[in-house]
C-alpha positions in Angstrom: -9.7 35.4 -8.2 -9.1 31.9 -6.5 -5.4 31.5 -6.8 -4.6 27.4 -6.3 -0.8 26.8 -5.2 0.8 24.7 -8.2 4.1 23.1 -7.6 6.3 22.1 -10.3 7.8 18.5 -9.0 10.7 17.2 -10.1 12.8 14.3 -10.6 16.8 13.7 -11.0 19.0 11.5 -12.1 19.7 10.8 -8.4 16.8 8.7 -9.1 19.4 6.0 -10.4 18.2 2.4 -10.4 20.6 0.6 -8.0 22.6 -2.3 -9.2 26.1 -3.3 -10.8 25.1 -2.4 -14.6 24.2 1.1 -13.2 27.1 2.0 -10.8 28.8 4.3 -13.2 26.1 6.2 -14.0 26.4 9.7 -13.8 23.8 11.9 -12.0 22.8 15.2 -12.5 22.7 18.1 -9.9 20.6 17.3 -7.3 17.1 18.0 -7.4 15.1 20.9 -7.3 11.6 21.9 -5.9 10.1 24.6 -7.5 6.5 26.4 -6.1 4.6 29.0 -8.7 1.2 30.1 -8.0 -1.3 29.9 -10.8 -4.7 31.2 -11.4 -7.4 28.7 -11.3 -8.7 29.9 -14.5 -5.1 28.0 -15.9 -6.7 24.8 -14.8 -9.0 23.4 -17.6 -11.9 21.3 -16.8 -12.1 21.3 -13.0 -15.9 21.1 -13.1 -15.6 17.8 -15.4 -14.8 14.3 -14.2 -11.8 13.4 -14.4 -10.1 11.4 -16.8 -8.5 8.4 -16.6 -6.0 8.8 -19.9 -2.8 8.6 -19.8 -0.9 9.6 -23.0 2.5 8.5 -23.4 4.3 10.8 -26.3 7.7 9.9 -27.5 7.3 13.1 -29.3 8.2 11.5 -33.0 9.2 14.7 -34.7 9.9 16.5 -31.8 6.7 17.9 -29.6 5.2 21.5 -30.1 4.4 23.2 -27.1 2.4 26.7 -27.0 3.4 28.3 -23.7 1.0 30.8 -21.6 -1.5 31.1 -19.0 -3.3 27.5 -19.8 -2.8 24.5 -18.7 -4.4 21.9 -21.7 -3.1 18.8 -23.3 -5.7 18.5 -25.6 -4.1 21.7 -27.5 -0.6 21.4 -26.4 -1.3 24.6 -24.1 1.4 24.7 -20.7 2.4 27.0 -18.3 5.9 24.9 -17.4 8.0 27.2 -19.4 6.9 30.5 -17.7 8.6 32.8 -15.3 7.4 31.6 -11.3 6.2 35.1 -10.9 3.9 37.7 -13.3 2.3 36.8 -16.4 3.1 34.5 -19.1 3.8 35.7 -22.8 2.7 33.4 -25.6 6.0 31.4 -26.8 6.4 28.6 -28.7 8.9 25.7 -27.5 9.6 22.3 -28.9 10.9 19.3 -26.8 13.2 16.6 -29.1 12.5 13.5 -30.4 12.9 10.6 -27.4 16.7 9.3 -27.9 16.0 5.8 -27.5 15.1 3.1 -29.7 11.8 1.3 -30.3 13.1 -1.5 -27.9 13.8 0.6 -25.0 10.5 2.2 -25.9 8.6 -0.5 -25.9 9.9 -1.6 -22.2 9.0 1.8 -20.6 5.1 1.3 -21.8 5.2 -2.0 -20.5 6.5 -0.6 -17.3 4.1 2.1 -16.8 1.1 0.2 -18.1 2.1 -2.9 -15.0 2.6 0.5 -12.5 -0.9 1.4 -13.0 -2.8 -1.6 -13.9 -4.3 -1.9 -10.6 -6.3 1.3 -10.9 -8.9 1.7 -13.9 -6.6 3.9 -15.6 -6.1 3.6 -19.5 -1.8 4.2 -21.0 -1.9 5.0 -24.6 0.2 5.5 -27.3 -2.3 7.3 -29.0 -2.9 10.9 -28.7 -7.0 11.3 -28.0 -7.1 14.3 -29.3 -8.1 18.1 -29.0 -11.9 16.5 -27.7 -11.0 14.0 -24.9 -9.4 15.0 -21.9 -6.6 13.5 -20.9 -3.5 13.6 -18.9 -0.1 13.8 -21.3 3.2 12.2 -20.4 5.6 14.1 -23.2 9.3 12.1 -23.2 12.2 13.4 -24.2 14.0 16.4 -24.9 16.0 18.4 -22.2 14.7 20.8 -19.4 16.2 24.1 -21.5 13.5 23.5 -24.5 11.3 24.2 -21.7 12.9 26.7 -19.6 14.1 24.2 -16.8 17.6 24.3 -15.3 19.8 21.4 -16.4 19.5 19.7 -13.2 16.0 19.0 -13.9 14.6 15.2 -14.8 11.3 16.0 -15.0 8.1 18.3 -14.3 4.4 17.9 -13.8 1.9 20.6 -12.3 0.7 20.0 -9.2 -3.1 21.7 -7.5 -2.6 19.9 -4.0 -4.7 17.0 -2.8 -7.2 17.2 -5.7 -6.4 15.9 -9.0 -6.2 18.0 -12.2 -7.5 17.3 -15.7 -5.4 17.5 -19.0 -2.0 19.0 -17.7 1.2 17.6 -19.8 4.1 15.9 -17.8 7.6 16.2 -19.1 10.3 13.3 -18.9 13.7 14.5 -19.7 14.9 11.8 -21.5 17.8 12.5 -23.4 19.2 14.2 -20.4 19.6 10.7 -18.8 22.4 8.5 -19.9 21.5 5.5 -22.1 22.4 2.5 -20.6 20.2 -0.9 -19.7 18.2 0.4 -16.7 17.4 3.4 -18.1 13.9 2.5 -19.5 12.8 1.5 -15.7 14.3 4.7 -14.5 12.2 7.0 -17.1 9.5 4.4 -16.1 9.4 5.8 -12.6 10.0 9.2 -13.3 6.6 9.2 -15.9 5.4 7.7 -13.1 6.3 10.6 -10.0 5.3 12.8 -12.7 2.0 11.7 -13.9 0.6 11.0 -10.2 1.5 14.1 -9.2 -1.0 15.4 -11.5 -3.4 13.4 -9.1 -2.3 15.1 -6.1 0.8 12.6 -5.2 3.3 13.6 -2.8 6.8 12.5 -2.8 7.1 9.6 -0.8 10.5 8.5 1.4 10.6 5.0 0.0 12.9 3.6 -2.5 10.1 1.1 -3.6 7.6 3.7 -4.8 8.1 6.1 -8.0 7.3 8.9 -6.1 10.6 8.9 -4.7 13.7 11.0 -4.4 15.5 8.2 -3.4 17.6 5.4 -5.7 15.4 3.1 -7.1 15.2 -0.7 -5.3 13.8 -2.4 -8.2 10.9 -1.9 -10.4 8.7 1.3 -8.9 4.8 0.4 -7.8 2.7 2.8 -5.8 2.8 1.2 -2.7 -0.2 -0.6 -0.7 2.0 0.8 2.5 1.4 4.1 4.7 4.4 5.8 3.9 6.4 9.0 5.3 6.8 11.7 3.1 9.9 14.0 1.7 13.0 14.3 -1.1 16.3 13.4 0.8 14.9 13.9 4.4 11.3 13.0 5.7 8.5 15.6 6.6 5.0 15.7 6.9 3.3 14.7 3.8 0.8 17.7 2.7 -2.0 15.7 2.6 -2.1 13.7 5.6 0.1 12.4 8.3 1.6 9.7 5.6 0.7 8.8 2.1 -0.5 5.6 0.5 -0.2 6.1 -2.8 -2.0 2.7 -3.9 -5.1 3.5 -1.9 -5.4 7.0 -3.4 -4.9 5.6 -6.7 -7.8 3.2 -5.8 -9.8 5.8 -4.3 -9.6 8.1 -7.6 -10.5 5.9 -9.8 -11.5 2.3 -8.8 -9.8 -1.0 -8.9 -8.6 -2.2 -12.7 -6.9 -5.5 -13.3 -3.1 -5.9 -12.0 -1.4 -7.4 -15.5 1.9 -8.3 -13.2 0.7 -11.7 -12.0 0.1 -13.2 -8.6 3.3 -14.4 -6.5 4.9 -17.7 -7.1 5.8 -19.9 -3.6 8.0 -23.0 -3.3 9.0 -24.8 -0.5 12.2 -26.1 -0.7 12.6 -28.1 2.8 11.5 -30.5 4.6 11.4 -32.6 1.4 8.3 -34.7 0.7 7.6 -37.4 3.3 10.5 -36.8 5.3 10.5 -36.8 9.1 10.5 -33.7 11.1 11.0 -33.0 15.0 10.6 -30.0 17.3 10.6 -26.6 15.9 11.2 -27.7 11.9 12.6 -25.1 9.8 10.8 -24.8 6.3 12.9 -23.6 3.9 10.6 -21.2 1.0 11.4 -19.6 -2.0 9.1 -17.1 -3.4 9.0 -14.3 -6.1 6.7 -11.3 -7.4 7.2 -8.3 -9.4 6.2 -6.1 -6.8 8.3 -7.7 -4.3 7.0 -10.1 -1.7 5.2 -8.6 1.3 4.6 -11.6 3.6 4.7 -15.6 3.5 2.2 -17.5 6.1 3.2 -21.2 6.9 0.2 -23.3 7.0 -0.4 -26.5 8.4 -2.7 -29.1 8.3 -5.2 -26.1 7.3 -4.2 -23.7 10.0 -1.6 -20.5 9.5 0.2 -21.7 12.6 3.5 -18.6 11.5 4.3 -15.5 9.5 7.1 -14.1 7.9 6.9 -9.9 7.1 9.5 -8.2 5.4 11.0 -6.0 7.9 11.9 -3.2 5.0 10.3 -1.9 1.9 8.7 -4.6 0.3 11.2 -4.7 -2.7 12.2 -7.7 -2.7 11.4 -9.6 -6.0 13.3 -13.0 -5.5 14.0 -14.3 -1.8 14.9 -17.4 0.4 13.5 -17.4 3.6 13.3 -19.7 6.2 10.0 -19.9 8.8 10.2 -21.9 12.0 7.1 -24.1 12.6 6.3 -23.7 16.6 7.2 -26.2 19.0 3.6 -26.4 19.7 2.6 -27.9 16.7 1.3 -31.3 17.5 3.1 -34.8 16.5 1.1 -36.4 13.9 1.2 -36.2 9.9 1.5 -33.0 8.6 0.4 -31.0 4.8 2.5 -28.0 4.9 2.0 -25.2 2.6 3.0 -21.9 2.1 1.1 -18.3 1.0 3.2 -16.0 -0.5 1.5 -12.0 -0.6 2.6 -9.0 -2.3 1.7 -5.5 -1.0 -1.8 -5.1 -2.6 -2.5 -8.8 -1.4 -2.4 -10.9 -4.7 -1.3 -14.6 -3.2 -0.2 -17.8 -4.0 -0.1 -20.7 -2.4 2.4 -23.4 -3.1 2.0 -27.3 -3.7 1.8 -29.1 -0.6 4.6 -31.1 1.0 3.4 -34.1 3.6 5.7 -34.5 6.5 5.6 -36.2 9.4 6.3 -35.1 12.7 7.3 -37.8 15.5 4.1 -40.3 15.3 0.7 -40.3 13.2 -1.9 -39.2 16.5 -4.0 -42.0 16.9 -6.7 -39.9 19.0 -6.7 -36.3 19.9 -5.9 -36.5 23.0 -2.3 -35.7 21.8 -3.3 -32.8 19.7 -4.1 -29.3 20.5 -7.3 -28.2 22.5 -10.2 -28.5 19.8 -8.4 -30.2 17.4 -9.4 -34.4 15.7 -7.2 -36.5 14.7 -8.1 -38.2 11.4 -5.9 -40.2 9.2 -3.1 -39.8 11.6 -3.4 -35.5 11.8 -4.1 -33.2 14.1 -6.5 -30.5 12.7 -9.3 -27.6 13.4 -12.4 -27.6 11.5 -13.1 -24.2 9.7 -13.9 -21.6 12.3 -17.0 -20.8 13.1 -17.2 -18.5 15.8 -18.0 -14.8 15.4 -17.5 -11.7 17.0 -19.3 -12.2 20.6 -19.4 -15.9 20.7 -18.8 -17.8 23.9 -15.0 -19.6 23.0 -12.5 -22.4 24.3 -10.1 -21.9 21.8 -9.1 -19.2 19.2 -9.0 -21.3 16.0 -12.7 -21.5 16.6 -13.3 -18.1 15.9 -13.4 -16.2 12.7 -11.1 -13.6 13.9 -8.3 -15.9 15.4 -8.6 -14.2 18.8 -10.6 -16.0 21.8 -9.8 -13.6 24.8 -11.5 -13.0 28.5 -12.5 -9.9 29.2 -14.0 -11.0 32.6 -16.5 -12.5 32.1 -15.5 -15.7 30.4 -13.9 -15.9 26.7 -15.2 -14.8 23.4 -14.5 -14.4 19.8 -12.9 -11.0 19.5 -11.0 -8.8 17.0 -8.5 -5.9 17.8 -9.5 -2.4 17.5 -7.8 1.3 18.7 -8.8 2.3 21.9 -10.4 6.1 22.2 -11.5 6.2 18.5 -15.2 5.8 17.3 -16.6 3.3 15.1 -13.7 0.4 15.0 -16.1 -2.2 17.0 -19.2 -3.0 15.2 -22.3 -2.1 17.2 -22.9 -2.6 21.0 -19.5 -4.0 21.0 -16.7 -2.0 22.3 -12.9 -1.5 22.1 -11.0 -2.4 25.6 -7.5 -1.6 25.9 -5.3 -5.0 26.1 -1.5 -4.3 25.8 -0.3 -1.9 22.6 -3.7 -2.2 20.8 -7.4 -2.8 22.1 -10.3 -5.8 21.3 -13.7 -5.5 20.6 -15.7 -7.0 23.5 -19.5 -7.0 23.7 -20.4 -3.4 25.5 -21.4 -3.0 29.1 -25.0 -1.3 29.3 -24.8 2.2 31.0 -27.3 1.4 34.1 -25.4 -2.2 34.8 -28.2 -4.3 33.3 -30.1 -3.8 36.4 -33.5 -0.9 36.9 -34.5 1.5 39.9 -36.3 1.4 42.5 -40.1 3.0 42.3 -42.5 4.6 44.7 -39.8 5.6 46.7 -38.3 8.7 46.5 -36.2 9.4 49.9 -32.1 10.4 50.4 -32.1 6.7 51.8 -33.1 5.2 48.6 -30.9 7.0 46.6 -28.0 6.1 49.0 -28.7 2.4 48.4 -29.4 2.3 44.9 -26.1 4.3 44.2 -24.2 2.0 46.5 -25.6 -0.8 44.5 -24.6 1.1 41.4 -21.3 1.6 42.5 -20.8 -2.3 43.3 -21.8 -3.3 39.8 -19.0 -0.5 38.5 -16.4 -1.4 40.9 -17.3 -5.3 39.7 -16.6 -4.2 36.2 -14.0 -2.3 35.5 -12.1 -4.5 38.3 -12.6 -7.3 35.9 -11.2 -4.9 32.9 -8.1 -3.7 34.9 -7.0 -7.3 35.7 -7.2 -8.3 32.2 -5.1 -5.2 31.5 -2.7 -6.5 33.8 
C-alpha cells in the first residue's frame, strides 16, 4: 500500500500579534512539529477535483468528532487524535464551543474571507454537508479534546506538495487568551492551518500566516519568494522558497481581492510651488496588505522608485522619494503610484510644480523629449524588443542598450537559462543580470565556398570564420566591460 507522509503542523501562541495592547500576552510552550505516516486510503477523494470550500465552524454546541483511520469532513471522520504510530481505534471526541462572542467572531470571518479573497476560494459559515466536499476549519476547544499536548495552537494534515480534499483543521481557541488582537491572531492560525491542507509550508516571514514568527500586522499570503522554516530558516520542501500567493493562484485561479486598492497622497511640494535641484516629494500612502512600492512620476514618465527594503507590512507610511537632478527645468505634474504585493495600485491626484523656468523649446530638455505648454515630456513608447533606439523612454521595456552593434530596445533576462528571450533573441550577460539582444546566426550571416574542396579552402574559409567570431564576441566582451 502507498503510504503518503502526513505532517501534523502546528501553530502557538508565540504566534502573538505584536503591538502595545498585546505585550502582556502570555504564550504557550513553544511549538511543536509532529510527522505521522498515514495510509493513502485515509485520504478521501484524491481522484476528485478539489474543492474550493472553506468551512469555518465555531462549533455552537461543541463539535463531534469520530476518530480513526479516515480523513473526511463531510462526516466529521479525523485521524488528528490518533497515536503517530499503529492503528487507530474508533473514539469519539468533542472540541468546545468557541469562547468568544459574536463580535470577535464576526471579525475573524472577515479576516479570513480578505486572506483569501484573491484566490477563487469560497469561506462559509455554513456547513455543506455530508455530499459536498469541502475543507473544515473547526474553532475552539483545547488540543487535549483532541489528543494534542497543551502547547499546541492548532493542527491540520498535511500530504506534501499536493493538496488534499475534505480534511478538518483545528484552531485552539480557548487556549489563547482573550484580549483585542486575538481575533487576527486565530485569523492567521485558520489561515497556517487551512493552507496547509493545500500543501503550504511554513514560511520565515512575519507578514504571512504561515509563520512561526510574531505577527507584523494583518497575515496575507505573500506575492513574495520567501525562505522557509519555524524559528530558523531551511529549505522549503517544495522548492528552493515558497510563494504562497502564487500557489494559491495556481490551485485555484484568481478571485476578487475585497481589501481595496492602496491609497497615495503627496504631501510636498505643495500645489504650484517652486522646486530646484533634486526636490524631495514627501508621500503618504496606505493598504491593508502593506505597501510594496511607490513610483514617482513625472510629467508622464516614472523618473524614481521607492521598495520597501523589509516585509511588506507596512500598512500606514511616510516616505520621502528624491526626484533626480536630471529632471529637466520646466513645469512639472507629479504624481505618485502606490503598489501592494499582488500589484493592486493607486495613483494619487496630481500636484503641478515648477521647476526653475517653463522650457520654451526642447533644447533644454532631455534627449527625445518636446516641450509643450512650458514641459518637458516623452511621448508613449513605442519601441519594442529589437528596435533600432536613441533613447530608453522610447522603448516599451525602458532599456535602450548597445550590444555592439548600435542600440536597441531590450529587456533583462538570466543568462545560461532557456527560454527568458523571446525567439531568435538572446540573453547576453551585462553586470549582475543579462538583456535580451537579437541572436547572432551560427554561420556569421555569411555562406561557403562551392566547387572547391582543397585543405587551402578550408584554411581560408575558417580564417574568415574565425574573424567574424573574433569581431563578435569582441564587441560582447567590451560591453561586458
Amino acid at each position: 500500500m502507498t503510504r503518503v507522509l502526513s505532517q501534523f503542523a502546528l501553530v502557538a501562541a508565540v504566534l502573538a500579534v505584536a503591538g502595545p495592547a498585546l505585550a502582556e500576552t502570555p504564550q504557550l510552550a513553544g511549538p511543536r512539529i509532529l510527522e505521522v505516516e498515514v495510509p493513502e486510503s485515509s485520504l478521501v477523494g484524491r481522484e476528485a477535483t478539489l474543492s474550493n470550500i472553506i468551512y469555518l465552524n465555531r462549533c455552537k454546541g461543541g463539535c463531534r468528532l469520530q476518530a480513526g483511520n479516515i480523513n473526511d469532513s463531510r462526516s466529521n471522520l479525523t485521524t488528528i487524535p490518533c497515536p503517530q504510530n499503529g492503528s487507530c481505534p474508533s473514539t469519539q471526541h468533542v472540541l468546545t464551543e468557541f469562547n468568544g462572542d459574536d463580535t470577535e467572531w464576526a471579525a475573524i470571518v472577515q479576516c479570513v474571507k480578505e486572506m483569501y479573497s484573491p484566490y477563487n476560494v469560497v469561506i462559509t459559515e455554513t456547513d455543506p454537508g455530508a455530499v459536498t466536499f469541502h475543507q473544515e476549519a473547526m474553532v475552539g476547544g483545547i488540543p487535549s479534546e483532541v489528543n494534542m499536548g497543551n502547547d499546541v495552537g492548532g493542527v491540520s494534515p498535511y500530504a506534501g506538495c499536493s493538496p488534499i480534499n475534505s480534511v478538518i483543521n483545528f484552531t485552539f481557541a480557548n487556549s489563547y487568551p482573550k484580549n483585542s488582537g486575538r481575533a487576527q491572531l486565530l485569523c492567521g492560525v485558520i489561515g497556517q492551518e487551512s493552507a496547509h491542507g493545500y500543501g503550504l509550508d511554513h514560511e520565515f516571514d512575519c507578514s504571512t500566516p504561515m509563520t512561526y514568527l510574531n505577527y507584523c500586522g494583518q497575515s496575507f499570503f505573500r506575492n513574495k519568494n520567501l525562505k522557509c522554516g519555524e524559528l530558523t530558516t531551511r529549505a522549503c520542501r517544495c522548492g528552493a522558497t515558497q510563494n504562497s500567493h502564487a500557489s494559491l493562484t495556481g490551485t485555484f485561479g484568481p478571485g476578487t481581492p475585497i481589501t481595496g486598492n492602496p491609497t497615495a497622497k503627496i504631501l510636498t511640494p505643495a500645489q504650484s510651488a517652486s522646486v530646484t535641484g533634486s526636490f524631495l516629494v514627501g508621500v503618504e500612502a496606505a493598504d491593508k496588505r502593506g505597501i510594496d512600492r511607490i513610483e514617482l512620476w513625472l510629467n508622464g514618465y516614472k523618473w524614481a522608485e521607492y521598495t520597501e527594503k523589509r516585509t511588506p507590512d507596512k500598512q500606514v507610511g511616510t516616505i520621502v522619494i528624491n526626484a533626480p537632478a536630471n529632471v529637466p527645468n520646466g513645469v512639472i505634474d507629479v504624481q505618485v503610484k502606490a503598489f501592494n504585493d499582488i500589484q493592486l495600485n493607486t495613483t494619487s491626484s496630481t500636484v503641478t510644480v515648477t521647476k526653475g523656468a517653463p522650457c520654451t523649446s526642447a533644447d533644454s530638455c532631455a534627449t527625445g523629449q518636446k516641450c509643450e505648454a512650458g514641459k518637458c515630456f516623452w511621448d508613449p513608447p513605442a519601441g519594442q524588443l529589437g528596435d533600432a533606439c536613441d533613447y530608453p523612454q522610447f522603448c516599451v521595456g525602458g532599456r535602450c542598450e548597445d550590444a555592439g552593434g548600435g542600440k536597441s530596445c531590450t529587456q533583462t533576462c538570466f543568462v545560461g537559462v532557456s527560454g527568458t528571450c523571446p525567439e531568435n533573441f538572446e540573453c547576453v550577460a551585462a553586470g549582475a543580470a543579462g538583456l535580451c539582444f537579437a541572436a547572432v546566426p551560427e554561420d556569421g550571416g555569411g555562406c561557403c565556398s562551392v566547387g572547391q574542396d582543397t585543405n587551402a579552402t578550408l584554411l581560408v574559409n575558417a580564417g574568415i570564420g574565425a574573424l567574424l567570431l573574433g569581431m563578435v564576441f569582441g564587441r560582447r566582451k567590451r560591453k561586458q566591460a
